[in-house]
N, C-alpha and C positions, 0 to 999 in steps of 0.2 A: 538241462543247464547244470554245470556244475558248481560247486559254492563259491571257486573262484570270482564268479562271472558277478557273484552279488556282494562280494566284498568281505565275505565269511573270515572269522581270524581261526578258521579249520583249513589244516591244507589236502587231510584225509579223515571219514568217517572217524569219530573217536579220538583225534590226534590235535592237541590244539595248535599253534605256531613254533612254543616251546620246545614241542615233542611230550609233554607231560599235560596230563589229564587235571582240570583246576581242583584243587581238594574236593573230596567229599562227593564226587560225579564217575560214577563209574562208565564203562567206555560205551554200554548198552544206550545209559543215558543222553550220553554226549552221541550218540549216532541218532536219536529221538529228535534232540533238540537241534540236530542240524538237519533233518529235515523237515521241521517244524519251519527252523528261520528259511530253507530253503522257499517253502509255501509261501512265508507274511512275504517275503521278495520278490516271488514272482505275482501275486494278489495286488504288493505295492506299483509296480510298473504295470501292471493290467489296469488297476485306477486311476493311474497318469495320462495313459494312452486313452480312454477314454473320457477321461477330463477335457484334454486336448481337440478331442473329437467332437465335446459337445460345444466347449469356446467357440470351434470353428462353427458350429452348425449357427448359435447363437448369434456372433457374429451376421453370418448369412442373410438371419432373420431380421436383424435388425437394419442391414442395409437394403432388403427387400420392404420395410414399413417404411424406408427413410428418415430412419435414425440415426443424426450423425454425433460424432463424438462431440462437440461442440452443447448439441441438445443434449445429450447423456449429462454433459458438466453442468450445464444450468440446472438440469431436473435434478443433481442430487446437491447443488447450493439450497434452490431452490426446498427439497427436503431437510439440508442439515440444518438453514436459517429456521424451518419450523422446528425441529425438534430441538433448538436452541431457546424459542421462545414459548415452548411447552415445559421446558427442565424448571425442575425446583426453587434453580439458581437463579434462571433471570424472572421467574415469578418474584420469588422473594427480594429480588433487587428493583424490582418492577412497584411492588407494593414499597415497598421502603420510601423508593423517590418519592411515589405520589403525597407519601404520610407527610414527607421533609416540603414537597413542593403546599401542602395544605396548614402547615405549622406559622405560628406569628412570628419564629423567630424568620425566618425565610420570608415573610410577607415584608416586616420591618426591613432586613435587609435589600430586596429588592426597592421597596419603596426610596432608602435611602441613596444606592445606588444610581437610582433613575431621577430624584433632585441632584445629585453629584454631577451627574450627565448633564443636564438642565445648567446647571449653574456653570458648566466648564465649556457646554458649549455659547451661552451668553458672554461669558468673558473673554473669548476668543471671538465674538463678533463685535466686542467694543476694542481691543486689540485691535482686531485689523480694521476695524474706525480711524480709529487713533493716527496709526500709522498710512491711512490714505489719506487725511488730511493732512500731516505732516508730514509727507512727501508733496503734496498741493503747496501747502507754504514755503514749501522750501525752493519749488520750483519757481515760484512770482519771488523769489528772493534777489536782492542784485546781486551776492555772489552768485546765484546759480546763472543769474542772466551773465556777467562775465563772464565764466567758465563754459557756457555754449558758446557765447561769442567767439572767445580760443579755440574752443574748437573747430566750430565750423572755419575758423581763418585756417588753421591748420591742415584742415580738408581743405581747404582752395588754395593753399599754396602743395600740396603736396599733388593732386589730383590734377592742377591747374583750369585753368579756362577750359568750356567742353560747347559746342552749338548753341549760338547766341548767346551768352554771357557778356554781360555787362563786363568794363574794367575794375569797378569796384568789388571789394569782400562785399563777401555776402553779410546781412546782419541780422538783429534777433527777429525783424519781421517774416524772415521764411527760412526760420526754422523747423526743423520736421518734429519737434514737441510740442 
């Protein structure tokens, strides 16, 4: 191979691109060290190409045990969540909670919390009390008995007469509330 082939900024033994030799480097050395870097280039592409070679093998082997990419993902979730809960970090944030969840100011606050709950949801079952019943009175109310009255006249003049119907409106005894 020549140094072209590996990206060399020599275009000849001793000669850099320039045409001039970098300070301080005599031409002996600069022909040394190009075939120095010549070697690490071809070493480097010898270790590519067998990288490649072992991926593939790898591969291989993996889809011969029935290993698929899917299990590969879980199996290293499945490892980084452990070494997430092994790290320092969630140790020490791990003890922390517990200390805060074990502390009276935290006990206090949930206790009051959980009467807050208690009392907000009592007051919302006497609310909607409240409001069932007075919708109950309102409905035995005579204006509300009126206002069904109009209406259902409204539905028999607009719908008319339908199989068997009497001539008369209809009135509050069949109505559908």
């Amino acid at each position: 191979m020549d140094s072209s082939e590996h990206g060399s900024s020599m275009t000849s033994p001793g000669v850099a691109i320039g045409g001039t030799l970098p300070p301080g480097l005599t031409e002996e050395e600069a022909e040394e060290l190009q075939v120095e870097l010549t070697k690490v280039d071809d070493e480097i592409q010898t270790l590519r190409q067998v990288l490649v070679a072992k991926e593939r093998h790898a591969a291989e082997l993996k889809r011969r045990l029935g290993i698929s990419p899917l299990s590969e993902i879980k199996q290293n979730i499945t490892k980084g969540w452990h070494d997430v809960q092994c790290s320092n970090a969630y140790l020490t944030a791990s003890a922390t909670l517990e200390d805060i969840g074990r502390s009276d100011a935290y006990k206090r606050t949930q206790e009051t919390l959980s009467q807050a709950g208690q009392m907000t949801s009592a007051a919302f079952s006497t609310m909607g009390s409240a409001i069932r019943n007075r919708f109950g009175e309102m409905r035995n109310s005579p204006s509300f008995k009126s206002f069904e009255d109009k209406v259902d006249n409204m539905k028999y003049k607009v719908m008319g007469r339908s199989n068997g119907e009497s001539d008369h409106s209809p009135t509050s005894n069949n109505a559908p509330f």
